[in-house]
C-alpha positions as CSV (number, residue, x, y, z in Angstrom):
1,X,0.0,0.0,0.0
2,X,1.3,3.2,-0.7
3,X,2.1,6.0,2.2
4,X,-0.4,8.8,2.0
5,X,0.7,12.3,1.8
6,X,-0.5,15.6,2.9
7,X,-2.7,17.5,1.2
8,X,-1.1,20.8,2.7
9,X,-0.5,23.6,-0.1
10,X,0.4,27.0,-0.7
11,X,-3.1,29.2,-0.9
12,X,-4.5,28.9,-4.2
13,X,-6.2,32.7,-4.1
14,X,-3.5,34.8,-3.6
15,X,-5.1,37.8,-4.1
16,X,-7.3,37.1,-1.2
17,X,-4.2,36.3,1.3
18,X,-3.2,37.9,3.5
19,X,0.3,39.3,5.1
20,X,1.3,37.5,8.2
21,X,0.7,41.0,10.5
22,X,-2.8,40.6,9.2
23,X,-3.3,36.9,9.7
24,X,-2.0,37.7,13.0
25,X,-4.3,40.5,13.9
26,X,-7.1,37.9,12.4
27,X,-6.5,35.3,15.0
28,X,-5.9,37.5,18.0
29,X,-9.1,39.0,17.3
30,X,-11.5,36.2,16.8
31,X,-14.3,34.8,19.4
32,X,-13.9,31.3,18.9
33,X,-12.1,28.7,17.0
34,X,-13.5,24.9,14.8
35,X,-11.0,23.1,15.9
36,X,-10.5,19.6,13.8
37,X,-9.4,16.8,14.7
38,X,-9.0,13.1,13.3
39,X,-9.2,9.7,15.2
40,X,-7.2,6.7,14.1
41,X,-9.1,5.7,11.9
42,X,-9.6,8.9,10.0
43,X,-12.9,9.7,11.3
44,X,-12.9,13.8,11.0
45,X,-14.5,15.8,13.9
46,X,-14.8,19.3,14.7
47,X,-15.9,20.8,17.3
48,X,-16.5,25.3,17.9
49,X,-14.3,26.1,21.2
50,X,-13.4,29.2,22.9
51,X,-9.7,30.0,21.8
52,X,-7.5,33.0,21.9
53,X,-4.2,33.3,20.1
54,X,-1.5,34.6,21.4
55,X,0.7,37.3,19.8
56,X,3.6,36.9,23.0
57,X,4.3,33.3,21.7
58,X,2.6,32.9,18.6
59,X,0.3,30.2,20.0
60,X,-3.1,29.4,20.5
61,X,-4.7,28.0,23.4
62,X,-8.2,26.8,24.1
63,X,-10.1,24.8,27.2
64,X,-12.0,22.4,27.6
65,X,-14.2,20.8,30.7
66,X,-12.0,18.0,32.2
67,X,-14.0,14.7,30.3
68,X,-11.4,12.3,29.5
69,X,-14.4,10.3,27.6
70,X,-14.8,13.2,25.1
71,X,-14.7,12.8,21.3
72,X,-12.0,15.6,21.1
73,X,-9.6,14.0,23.9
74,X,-9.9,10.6,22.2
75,X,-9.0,11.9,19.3
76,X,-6.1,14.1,20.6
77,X,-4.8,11.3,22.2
78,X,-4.6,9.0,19.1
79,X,-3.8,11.9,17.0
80,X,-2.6,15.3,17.9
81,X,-2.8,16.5,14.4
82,X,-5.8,19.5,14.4
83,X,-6.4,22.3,12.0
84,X,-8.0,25.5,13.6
85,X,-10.4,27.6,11.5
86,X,-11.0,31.1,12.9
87,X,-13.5,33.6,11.7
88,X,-13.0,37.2,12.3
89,X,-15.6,38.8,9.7
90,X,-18.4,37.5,7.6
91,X,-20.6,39.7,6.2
92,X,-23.0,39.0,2.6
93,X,-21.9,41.7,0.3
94,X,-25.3,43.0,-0.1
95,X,-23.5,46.3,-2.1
96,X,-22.3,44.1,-4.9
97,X,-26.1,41.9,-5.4
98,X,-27.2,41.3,-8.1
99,X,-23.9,41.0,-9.7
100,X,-22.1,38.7,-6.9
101,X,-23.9,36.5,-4.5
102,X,-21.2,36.2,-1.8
103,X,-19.9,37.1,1.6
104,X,-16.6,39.4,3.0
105,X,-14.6,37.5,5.3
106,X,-11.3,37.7,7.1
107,X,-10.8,33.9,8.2
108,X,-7.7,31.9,9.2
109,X,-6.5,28.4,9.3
110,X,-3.7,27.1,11.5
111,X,-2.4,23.5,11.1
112,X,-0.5,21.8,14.0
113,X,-0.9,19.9,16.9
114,X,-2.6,20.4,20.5
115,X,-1.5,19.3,23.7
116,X,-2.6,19.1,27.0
117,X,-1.3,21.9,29.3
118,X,-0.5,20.2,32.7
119,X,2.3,22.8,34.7
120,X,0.1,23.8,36.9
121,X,1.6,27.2,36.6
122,X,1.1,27.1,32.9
123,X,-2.4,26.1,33.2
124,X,-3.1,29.5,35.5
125,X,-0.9,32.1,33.1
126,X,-3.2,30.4,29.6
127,X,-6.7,30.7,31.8
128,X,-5.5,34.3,32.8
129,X,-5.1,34.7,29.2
130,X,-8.5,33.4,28.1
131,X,-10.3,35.4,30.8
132,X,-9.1,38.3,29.8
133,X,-9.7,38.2,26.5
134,X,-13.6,37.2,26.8
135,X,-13.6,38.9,30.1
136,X,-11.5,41.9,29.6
137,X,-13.4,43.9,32.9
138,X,-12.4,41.1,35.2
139,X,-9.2,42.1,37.5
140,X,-6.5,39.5,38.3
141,X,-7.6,38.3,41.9
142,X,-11.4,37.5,39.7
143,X,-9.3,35.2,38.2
144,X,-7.0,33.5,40.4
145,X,-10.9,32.8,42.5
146,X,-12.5,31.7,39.6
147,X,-9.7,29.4,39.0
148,X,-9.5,28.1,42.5
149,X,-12.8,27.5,42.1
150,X,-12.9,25.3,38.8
151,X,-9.3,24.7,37.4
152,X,-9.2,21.1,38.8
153,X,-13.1,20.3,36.5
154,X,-11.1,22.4,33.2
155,X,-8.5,20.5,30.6
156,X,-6.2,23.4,29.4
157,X,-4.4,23.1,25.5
158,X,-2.1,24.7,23.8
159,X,-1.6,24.3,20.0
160,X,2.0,24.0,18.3
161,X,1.3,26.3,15.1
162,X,3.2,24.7,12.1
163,X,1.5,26.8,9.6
164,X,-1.0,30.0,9.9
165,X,-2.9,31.2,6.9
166,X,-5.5,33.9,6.7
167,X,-7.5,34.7,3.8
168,X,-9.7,37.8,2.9
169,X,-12.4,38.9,0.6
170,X,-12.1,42.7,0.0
171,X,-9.5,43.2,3.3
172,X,-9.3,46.7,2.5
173,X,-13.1,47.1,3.7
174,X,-12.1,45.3,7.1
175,X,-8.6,46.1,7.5
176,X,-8.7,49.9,6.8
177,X,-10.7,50.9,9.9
178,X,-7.6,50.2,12.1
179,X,-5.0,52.2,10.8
């Protein structure tokens, strides 16, 4: 039998690409993630999770409740392979009907793997992290009780980025408001 290989590619639309500051700014920026994973077998799965990216270490990190019987831990645990899709705009592009049925977007895909976080100090500093940026009111000792409260009942991962994409449909019309 012969080995299979990736499907991994260069983006075919490069006019739609985007620079890596943007894909950046894309995934810092975005509410949630579809991360995708793979058992054994091949059997795909994805699953919508609350993930924030890091610019500080160019990583992205996500949490889960603490269920070692879940689809997505099986799966990481067979295979840590996972592709994160993030979506930072979407918006039909009622201006341009009836020549163009279609949609703006600022999106990005990351390829890598995800593991389990289990320093116990690590697993604070990403939680502090994902507070923050869903919670950005909430002060530091909010955290630290909320944490006490249920860190033990919360699996914390952190993705290993191999490759980062991002892709837009008229970026000008999203990216110009933040010069």
């Amino acid at each position: 039998m012969s080995e299979m290989k990736s499907t991994e590619r260069p983006l075919r639309r490069k006019d739609r690409q985007l620079s890596l500051e943007e894909t950046r700014f894309a995934a810092k920026h975005a509410q949630f993630a579809i991360v995708s994973t793979a058992d054994a077998s091949g059997t795909p799965y994805g699953i919508p999770l609350s993930a924030v990216y890091s610019d500080e270490d160019q990583t992205l990190y996500c949490h889960t409740v603490k269920s070692t019987e879940s689809r997505l831990y099986q799966n990481l645990k067979q295979n840590p392979k996972i592709s994160a899709c993030m979506i930072l705009h979407a918006k039909p592009a009622v201006d341009e009907v009836p020549q163009e049925f279609t949609v703006n977007f600022v999106s990005v895909v990351a390829a890598g793997e995800l593991h389990e976080v289990t320093d116990e100090d690590e697993r604070q500093r990403v939680m502090a992290i994902i507070s923050k940026h869903y919670l950005p009111m909430v002060t530091p000792e909010q955290i630290k009780d909320y944490y006490k409260a249920f860190g033990a009942d919360t699996i914390v991962w952190k993705m290993t980025i191999n490759s980062i994409t991002g892709k837009a449909r008229h970026k000008e019309k999203f990216f110009d408001r933040f010069q």
